[in-house]
KEKE-3310 file (N, C-alpha, C; in steps of 0.2 Angstrom, whole numbers, plus 5000, padded with zeros to 4 digits):
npx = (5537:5542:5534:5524:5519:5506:5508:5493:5487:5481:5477:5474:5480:5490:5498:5508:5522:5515:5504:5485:5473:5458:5450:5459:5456:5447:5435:5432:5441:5452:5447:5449:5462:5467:5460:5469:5482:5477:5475:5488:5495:5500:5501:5497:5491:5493:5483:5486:5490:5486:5485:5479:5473:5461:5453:5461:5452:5444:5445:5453:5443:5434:5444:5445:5434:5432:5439:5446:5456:5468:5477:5474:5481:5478:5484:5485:5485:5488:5483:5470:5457:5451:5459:5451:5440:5447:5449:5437:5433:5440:5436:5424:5429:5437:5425:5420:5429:5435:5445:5457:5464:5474:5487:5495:5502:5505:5518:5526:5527:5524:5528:5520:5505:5502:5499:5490:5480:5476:5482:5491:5505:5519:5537:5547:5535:5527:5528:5527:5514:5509:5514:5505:5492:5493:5494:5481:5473:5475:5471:5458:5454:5446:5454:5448:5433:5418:5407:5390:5382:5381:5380:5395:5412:5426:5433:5444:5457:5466:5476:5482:5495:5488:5477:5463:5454:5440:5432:5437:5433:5431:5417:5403:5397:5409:5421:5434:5440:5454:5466:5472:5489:5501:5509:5523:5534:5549:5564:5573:5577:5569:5558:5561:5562:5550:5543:5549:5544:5531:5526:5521:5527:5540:5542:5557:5565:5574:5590:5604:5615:5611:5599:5605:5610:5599:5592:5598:5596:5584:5583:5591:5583:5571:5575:5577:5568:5560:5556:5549:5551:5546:5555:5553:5553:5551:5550:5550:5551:5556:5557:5561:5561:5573:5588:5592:5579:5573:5579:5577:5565:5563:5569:5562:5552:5557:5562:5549:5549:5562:5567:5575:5587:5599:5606:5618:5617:5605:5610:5620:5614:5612:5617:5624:5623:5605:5602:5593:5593:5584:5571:5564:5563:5553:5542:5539:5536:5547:5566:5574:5574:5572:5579:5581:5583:5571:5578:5588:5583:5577:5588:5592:5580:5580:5590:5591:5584:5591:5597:5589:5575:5560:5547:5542:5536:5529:5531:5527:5522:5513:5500:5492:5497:5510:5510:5504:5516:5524:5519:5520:5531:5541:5539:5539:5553:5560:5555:5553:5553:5540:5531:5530:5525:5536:5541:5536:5534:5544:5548:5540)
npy = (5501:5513:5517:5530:5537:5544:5551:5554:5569:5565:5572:5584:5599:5617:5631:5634:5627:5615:5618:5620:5622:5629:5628:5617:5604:5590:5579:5584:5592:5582:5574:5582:5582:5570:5570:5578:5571:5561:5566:5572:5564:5551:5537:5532:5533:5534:5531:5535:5527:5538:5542:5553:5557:5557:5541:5528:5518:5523:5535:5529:5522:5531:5538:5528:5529:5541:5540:5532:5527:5526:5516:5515:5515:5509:5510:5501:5492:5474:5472:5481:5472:5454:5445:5439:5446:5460:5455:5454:5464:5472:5464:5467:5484:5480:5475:5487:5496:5490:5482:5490:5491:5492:5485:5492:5486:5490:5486:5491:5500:5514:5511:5518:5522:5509:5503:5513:5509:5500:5487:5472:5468:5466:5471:5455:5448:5455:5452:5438:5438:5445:5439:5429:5435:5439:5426:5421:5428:5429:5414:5415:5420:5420:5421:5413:5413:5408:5397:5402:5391:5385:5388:5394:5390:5388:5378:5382:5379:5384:5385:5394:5404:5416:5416:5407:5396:5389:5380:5391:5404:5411:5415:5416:5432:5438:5431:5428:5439:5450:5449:5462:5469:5467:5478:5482:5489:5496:5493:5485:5468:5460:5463:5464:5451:5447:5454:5447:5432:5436:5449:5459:5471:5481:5495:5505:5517:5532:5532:5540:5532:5526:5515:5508:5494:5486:5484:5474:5467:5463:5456:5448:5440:5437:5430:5417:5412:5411:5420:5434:5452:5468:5483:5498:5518:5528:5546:5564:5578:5593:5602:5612:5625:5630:5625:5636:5641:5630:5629:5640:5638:5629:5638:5646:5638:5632:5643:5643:5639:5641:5653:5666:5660:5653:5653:5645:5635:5626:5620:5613:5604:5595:5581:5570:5572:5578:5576:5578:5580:5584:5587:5580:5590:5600:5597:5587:5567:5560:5557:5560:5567:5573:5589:5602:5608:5606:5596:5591:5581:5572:5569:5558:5550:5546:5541:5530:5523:5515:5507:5498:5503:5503:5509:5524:5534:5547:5563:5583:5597:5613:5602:5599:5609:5603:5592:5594:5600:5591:5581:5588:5595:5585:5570:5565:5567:5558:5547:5546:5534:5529:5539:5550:5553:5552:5542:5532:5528:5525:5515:5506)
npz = (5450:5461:5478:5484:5498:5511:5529:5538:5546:5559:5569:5567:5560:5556:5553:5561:5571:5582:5583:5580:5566:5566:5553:5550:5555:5560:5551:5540:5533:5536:5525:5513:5513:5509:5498:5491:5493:5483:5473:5469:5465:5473:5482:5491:5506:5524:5540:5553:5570:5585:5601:5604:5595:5581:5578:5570:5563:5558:5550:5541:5534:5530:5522:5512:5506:5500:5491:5473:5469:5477:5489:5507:5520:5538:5555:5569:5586:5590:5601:5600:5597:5595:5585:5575:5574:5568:5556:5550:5551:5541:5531:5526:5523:5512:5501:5501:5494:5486:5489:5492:5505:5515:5531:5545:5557:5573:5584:5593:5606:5617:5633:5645:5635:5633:5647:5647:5639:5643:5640:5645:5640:5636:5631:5624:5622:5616:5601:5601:5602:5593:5578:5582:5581:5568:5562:5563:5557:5545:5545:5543:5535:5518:5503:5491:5486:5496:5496:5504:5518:5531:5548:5553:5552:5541:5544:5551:5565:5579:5594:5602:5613:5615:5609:5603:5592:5585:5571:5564:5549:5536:5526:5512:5510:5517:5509:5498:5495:5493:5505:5517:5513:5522:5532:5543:5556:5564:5570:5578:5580:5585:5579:5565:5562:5566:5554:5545:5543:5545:5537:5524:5520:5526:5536:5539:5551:5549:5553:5560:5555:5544:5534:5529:5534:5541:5530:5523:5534:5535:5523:5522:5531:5528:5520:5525:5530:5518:5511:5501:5508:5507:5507:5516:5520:5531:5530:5535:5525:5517:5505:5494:5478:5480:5484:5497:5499:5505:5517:5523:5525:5534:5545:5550:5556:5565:5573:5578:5589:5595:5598:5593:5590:5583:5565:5563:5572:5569:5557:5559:5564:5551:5543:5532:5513:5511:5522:5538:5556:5565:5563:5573:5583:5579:5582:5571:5571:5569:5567:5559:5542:5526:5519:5506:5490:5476:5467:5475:5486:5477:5472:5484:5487:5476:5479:5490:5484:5474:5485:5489:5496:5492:5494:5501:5514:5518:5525:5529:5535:5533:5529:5517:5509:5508:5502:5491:5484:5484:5476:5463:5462:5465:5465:5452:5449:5457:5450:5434:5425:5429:5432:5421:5406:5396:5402:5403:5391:5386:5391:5387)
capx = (5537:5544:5528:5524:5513:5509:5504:5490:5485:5474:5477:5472:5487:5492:5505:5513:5522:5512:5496:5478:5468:5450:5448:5461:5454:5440:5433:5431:5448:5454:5444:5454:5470:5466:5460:5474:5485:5474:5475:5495:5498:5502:5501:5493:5489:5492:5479:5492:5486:5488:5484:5478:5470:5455:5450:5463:5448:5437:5447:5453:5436:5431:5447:5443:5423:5434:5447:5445:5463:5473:5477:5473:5484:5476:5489:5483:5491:5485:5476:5464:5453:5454:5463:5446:5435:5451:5447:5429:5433:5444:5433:5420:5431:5440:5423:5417:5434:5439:5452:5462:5464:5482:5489:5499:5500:5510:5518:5532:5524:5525:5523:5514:5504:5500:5496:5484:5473:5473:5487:5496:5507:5525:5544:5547:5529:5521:5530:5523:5507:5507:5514:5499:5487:5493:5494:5476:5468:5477:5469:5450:5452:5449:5453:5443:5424:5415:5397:5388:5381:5379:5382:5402:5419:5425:5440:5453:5459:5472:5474:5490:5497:5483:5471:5460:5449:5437:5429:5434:5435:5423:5412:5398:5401:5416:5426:5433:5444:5462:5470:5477:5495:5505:5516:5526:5540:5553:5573:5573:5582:5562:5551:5562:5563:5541:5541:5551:5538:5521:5524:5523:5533:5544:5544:5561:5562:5580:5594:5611:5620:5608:5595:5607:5612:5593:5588:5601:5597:5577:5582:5593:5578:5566:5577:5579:5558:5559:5547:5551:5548:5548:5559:5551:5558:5548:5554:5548:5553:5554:5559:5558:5564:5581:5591:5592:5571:5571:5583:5573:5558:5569:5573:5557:5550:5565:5562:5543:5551:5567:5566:5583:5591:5606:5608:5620:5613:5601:5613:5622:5609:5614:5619:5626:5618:5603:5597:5594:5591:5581:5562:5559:5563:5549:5534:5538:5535:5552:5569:5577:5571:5577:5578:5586:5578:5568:5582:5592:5579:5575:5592:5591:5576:5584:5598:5590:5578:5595:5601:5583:5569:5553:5543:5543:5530:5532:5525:5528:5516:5503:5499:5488:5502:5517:5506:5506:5522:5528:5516:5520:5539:5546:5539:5543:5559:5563:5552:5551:5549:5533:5527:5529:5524:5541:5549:5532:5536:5554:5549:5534)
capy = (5508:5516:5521:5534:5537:5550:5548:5558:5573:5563:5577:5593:5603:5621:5633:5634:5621:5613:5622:5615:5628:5627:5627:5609:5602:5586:5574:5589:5593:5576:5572:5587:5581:5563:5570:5578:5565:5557:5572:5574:5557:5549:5530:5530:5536:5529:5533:5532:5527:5543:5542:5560:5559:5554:5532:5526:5512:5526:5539:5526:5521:5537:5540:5523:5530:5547:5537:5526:5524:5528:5513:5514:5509:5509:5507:5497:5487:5471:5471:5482:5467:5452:5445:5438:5455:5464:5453:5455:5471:5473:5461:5476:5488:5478:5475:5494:5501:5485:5480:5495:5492:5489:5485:5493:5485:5494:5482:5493:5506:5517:5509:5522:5521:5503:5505:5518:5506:5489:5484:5472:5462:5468:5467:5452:5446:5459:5449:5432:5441:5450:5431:5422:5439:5439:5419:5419:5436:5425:5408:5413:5423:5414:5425:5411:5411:5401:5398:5401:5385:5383:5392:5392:5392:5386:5373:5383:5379:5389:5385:5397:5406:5422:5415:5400:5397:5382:5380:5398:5404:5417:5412:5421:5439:5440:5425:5431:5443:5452:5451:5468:5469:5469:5485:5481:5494:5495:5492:5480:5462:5455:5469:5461:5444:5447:5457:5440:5426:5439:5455:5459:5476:5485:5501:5506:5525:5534:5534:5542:5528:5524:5510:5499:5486:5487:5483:5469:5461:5460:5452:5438:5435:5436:5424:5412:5409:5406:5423:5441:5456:5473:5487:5506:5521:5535:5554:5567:5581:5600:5603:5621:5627:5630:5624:5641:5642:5626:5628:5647:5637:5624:5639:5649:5634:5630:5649:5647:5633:5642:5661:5668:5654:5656:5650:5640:5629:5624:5618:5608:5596:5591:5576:5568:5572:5581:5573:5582:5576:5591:5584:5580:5595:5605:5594:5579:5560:5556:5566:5563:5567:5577:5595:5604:5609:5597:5591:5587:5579:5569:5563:5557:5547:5542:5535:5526:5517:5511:5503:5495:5505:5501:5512:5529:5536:5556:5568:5587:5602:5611:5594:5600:5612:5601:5587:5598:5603:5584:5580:5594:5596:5582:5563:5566:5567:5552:5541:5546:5528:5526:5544:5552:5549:5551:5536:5526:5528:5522:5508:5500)
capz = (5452:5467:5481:5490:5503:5517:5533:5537:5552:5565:5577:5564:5555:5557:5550:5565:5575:5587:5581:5574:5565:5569:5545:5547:5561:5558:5545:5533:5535:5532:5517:5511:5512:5506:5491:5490:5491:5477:5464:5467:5462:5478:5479:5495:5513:5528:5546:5561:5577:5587:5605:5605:5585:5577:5578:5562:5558:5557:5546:5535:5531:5526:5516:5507:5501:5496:5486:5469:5468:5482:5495:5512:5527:5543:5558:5575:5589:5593:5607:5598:5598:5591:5574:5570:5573:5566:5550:5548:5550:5536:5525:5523:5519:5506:5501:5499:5492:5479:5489:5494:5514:5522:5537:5548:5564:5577:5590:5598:5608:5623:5640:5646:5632:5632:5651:5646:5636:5647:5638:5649:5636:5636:5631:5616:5623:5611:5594:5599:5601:5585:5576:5583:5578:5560:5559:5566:5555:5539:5544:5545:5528:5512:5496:5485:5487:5499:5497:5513:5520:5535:5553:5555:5548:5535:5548:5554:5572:5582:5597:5605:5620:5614:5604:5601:5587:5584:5567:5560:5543:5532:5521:5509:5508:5518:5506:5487:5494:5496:5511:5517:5513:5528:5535:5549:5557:5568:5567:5583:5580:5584:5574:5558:5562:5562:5544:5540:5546:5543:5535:5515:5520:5533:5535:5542:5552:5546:5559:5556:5550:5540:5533:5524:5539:5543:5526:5524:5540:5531:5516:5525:5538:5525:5514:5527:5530:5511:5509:5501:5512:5501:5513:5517:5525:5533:5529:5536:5518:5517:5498:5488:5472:5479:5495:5502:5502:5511:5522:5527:5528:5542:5552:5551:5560:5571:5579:5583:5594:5597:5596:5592:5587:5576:5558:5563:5578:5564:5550:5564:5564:5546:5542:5524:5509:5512:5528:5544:5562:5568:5563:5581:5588:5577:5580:5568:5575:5567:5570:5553:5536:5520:5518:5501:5483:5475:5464:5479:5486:5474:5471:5489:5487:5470:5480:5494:5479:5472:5492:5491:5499:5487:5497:5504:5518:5520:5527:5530:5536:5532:5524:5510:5503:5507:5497:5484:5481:5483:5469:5456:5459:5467:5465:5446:5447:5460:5447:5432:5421:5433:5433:5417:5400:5393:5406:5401:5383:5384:5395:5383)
cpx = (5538:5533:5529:5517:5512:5504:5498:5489:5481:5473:5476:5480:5485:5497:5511:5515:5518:5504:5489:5474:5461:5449:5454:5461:5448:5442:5434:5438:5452:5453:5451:5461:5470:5465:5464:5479:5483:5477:5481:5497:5502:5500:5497:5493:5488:5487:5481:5488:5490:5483:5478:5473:5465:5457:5454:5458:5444:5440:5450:5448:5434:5435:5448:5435:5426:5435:5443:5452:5468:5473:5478:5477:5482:5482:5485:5486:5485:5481:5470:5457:5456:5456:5457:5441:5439:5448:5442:5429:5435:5442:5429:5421:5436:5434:5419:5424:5441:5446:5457:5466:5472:5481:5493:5500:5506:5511:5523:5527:5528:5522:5519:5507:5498:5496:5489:5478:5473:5476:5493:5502:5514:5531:5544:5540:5523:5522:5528:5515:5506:5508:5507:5493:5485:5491:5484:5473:5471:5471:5462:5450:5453:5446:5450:5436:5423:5410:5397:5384:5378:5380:5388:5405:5417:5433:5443:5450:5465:5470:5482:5492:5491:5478:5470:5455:5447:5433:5430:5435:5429:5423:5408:5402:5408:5424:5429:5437:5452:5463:5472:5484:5497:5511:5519:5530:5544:5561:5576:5574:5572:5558:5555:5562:5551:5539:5543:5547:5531:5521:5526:5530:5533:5548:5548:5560:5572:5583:5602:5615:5616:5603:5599:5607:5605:5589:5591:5599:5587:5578:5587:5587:5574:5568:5577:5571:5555:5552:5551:5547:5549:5551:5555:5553:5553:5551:5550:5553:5552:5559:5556:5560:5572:5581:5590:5585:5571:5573:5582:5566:5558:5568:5568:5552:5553:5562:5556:5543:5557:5567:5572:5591:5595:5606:5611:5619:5609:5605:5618:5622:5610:5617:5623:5622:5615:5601:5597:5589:5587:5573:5559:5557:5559:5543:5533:5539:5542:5556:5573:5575:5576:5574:5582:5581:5575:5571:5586:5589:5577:5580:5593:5588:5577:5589:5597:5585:5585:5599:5593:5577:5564:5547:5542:5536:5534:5528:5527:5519:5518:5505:5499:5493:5509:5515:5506:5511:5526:5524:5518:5530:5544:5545:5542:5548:5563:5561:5549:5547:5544:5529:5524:5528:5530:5543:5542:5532:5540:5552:5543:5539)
cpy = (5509:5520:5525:5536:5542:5549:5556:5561:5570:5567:5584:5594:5612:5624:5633:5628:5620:5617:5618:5622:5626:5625:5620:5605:5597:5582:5579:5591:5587:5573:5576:5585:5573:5564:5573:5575:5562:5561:5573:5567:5551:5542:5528:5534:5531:5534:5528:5531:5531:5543:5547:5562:5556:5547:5532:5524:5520:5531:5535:5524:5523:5539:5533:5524:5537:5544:5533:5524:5523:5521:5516:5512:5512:5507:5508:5492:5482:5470:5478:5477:5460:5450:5444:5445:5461:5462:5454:5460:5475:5471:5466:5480:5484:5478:5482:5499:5496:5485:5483:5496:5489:5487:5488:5492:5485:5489:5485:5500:5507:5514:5512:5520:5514:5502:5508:5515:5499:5485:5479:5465:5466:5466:5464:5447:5449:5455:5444:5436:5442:5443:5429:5429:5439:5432:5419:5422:5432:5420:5408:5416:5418:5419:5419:5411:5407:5403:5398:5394:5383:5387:5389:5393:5387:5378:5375:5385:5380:5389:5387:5399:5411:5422:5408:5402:5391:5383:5388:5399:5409:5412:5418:5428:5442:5435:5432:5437:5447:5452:5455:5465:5473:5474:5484:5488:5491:5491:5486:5475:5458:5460:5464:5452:5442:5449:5450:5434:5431:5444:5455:5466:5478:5490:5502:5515:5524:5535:5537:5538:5525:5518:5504:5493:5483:5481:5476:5466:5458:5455:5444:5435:5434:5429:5416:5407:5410:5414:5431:5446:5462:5478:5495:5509:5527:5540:5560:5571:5587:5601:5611:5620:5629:5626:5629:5642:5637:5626:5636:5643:5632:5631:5644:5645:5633:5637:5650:5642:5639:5650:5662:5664:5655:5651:5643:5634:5626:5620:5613:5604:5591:5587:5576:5570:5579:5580:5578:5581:5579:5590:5585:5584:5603:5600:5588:5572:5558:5562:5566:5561:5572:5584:5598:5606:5602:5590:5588:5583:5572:5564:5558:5551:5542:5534:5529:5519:5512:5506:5499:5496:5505:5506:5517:5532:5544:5557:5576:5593:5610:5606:5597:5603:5608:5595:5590:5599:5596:5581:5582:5594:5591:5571:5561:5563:5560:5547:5544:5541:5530:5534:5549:5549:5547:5543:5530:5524:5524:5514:5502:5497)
cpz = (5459:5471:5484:5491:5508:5524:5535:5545:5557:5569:5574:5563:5557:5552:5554:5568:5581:5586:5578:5574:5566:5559:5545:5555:5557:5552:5537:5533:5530:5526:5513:5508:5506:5499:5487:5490:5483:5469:5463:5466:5466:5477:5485:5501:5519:5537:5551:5567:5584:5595:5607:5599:5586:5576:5570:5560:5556:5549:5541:5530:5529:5521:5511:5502:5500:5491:5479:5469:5473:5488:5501:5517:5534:5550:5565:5581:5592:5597:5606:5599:5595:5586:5572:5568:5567:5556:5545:5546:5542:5528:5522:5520:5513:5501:5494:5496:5487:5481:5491:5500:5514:5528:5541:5556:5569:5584:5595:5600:5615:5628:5643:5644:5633:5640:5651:5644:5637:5645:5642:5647:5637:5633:5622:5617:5617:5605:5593:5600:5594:5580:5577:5577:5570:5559:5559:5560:5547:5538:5543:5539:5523:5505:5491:5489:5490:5500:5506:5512:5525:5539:5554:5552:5541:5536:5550:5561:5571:5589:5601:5609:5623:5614:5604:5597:5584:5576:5563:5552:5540:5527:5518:5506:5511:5515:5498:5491:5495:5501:5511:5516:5521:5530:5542:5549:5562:5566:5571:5578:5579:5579:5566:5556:5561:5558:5544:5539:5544:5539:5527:5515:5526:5532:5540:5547:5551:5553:5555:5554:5545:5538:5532:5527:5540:5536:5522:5527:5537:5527:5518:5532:5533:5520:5517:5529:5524:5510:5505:5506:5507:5510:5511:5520:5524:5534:5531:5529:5518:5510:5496:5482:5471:5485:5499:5504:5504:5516:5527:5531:5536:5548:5553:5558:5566:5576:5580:5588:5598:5597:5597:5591:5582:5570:5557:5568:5573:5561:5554:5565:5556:5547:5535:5524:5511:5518:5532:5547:5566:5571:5569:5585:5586:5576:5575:5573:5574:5567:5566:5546:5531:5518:5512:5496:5482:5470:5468:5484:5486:5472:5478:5488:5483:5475:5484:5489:5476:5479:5496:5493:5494:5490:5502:5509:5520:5522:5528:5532:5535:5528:5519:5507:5501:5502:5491:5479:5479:5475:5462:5455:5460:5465:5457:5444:5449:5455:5441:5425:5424:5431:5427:5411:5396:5396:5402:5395:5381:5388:5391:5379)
residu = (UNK:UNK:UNK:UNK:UNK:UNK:UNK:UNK:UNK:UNK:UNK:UNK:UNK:UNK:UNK:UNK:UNK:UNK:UNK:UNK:UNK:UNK:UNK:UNK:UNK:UNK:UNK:UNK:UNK:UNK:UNK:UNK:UNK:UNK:UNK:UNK:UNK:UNK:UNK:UNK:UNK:UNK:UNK:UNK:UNK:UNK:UNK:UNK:UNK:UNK:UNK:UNK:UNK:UNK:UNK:UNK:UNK:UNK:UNK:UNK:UNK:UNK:UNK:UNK:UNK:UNK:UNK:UNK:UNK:UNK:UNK:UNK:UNK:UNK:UNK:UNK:UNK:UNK:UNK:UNK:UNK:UNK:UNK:UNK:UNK:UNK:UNK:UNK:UNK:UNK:UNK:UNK:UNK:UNK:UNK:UNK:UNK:UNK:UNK:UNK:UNK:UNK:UNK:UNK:UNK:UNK:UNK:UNK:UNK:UNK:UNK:UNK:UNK:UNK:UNK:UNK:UNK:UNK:UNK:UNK:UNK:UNK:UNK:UNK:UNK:UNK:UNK:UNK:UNK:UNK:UNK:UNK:UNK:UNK:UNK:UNK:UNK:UNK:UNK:UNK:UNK:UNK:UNK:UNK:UNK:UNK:UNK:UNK:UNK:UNK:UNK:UNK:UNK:UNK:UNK:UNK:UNK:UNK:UNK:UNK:UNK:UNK:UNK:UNK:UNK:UNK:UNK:UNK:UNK:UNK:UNK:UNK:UNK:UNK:UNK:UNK:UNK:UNK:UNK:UNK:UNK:UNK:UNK:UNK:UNK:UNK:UNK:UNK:UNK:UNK:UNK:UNK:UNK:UNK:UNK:UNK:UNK:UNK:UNK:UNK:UNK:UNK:UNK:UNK:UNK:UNK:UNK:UNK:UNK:UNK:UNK:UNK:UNK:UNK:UNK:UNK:UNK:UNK:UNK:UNK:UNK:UNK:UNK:UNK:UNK:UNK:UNK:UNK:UNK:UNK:UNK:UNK:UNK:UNK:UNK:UNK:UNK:UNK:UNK:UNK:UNK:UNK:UNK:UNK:UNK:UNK:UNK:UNK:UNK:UNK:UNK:UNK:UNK:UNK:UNK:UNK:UNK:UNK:UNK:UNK:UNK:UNK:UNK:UNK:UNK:UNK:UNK:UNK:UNK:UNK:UNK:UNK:UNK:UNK:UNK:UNK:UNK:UNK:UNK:UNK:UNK:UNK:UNK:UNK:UNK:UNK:UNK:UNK:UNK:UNK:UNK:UNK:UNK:UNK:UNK:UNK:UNK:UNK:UNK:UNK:UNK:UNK:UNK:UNK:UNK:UNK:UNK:UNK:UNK:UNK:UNK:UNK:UNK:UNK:UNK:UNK:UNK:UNK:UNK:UNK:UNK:UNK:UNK:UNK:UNK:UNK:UNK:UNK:UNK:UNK:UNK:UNK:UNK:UNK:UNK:UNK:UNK:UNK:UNK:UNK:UNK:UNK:UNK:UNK:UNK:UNK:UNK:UNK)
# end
């Protein structure tokens, strides 16, 4: 079954571009959405690490003691702290939410950024970090039970460029359990080559020529370290009940950026299909996603399912209505063996 996921507001939601209303602003806010996600059928929910937003550990934590169903993905960079604290961390909430926690650990960032928080790793120096970090945060977990015993590991040494670790390993209440699945990004030559060696999945971001090279160049790195990698691609999505209503609600947005902007400056941005490269320039993190009814849409989503992608992360605003509408008119369609009863029918 095809997934879908959404990342969620860490910085508050609005109608407007670039807005945060004081009623979607907060924890109470965010619950909101999460449980919305839940109720429209959604497969999961990812809490970005937004320089300017709300602590991901924190807001994924709280949208894990909302949820019974929904997976979690938390995204982080390395030098958050270390792999083992990161692990510990994660063994709780697997703990308190049966399992549900992901990964998403972000190794390409903004120099700025990375400056900002004492960060002083750089370049292809972040990838072998992030290698050791996974290899380490892998080596101390141990999904079978390990009686407690004594004070200590359970053996594993690692001794790397990053990280050293003498006797580690859980035991007791942090043994017995899943390992988050791992989400990696990036379309970079090394970002693929580290989903191939550590990550379960790699989430791609859409360029104009497309995912396909990207998602080919996974499945021969990942074949060649003897491992599968599942492939994802993040969309930002404005869908109506026709093309024309979404492509009003495109230029609605467009002119509280643009004021007097013409019809045509807008439609410019299109690309094949449904796509269009606009996103960035109304407040999305990403500058190309899919705009159309929700049957074109969905054949879109369709299509990218048949050239590999297993796993969609969208997003659109206000959240809570756009989560709505992606629930009721549109995930349906992309999948419907997985989602209806008819397709589960046909498929028993």
């Amino acid at each position: 079954m095809t997934e879908f996921r959404w990342e969620l507001p860490v910085r508050g939601d609005g109608r407007h571009i670039g807005s945060v209303s004081a009623h979607r602003n907060g924890f109470d806010f965010l619950d909101q959405v999460v449980l919305a996600a839940e109720l429209s059928g959604l497969d999961g929910v990812v809490a970005p690490y937004d320089p300017e937003g709300e602590e991901s550990w924190v807001v994924a934590g709280s949208a894990l003691r909302q949820t019974r169903h929904l997976r979690v993905g938390v995204e982080f960079h390395p030098a958050f702290g270390t792999p083992v604290y990161a692990a510990k961390l994660s063994a709780t909430l697997q703990r308190l939410s049966n399992g549900r926690l992901d990964w998403r650990l972000r190794v390409e960032t903004d120099a700025a950024d990375a400056a900002a928080r004492g960060d002083r790793v750089s370049g292809a120096d972040r990838y072998r970090r992030a290698a050791e970090f996974l290899t380490v945060a892998r080596g101390v977990w141990n999904e079978e039970q390990v009686l407690p015993g004594r004070f200590g590991g359970t053996g594993f040494e690692f001794a790397g460029e990053y990280y050293d670790v003498v006797d580690g390993g859980f035991r007791g209440i942090l043994s017995g359990l899943p390992f988050p699945i791992v989400h990696l990004a990036g379309n970079s030559r090394e970002a693929i080559e580290l989903s191939a060696g550590h990550g379960d999945v790699h989430v791609f971001d859409e360029t104009a020529d497309g995912a396909d090279d990207a998602v080919a160049s996974l499945r021969d790195a990942a074949s060649r370290s003897g491992r599968t990698v599942r492939a994802g691609l993040a969309l930002p999505v404005i869908a109506r009940e026709t093309e024309a209503e979404a492509w009003a609600r495109v230029l609605r947005q467009w002119r509280e950026v643009y004021p007097g902007a013409a019809d045509a400056e807008v439609r410019a941005l299109a690309l094949d299909g449904s796509r269009w490269s606009g996103f960035g320039r109304i407040g999305y993190t990403r500058s190309i996603g899919l705009v159309g009814s929700y049957e074109q849409v969905a054949h879109a989503l369709s299509d990218y399912r048949t050239r590999g992608i297993e796993i969609f992360e969208l997003t659109g605003h206000p959240h809570i209505e756009e989560l709505h509408r992606a629930g009721e008119h549109l995930l349906h369609l992309v999948d419907p063996a997985g989602r209806t009863l008819v397709g589960q029918e046909n498929q028993a």
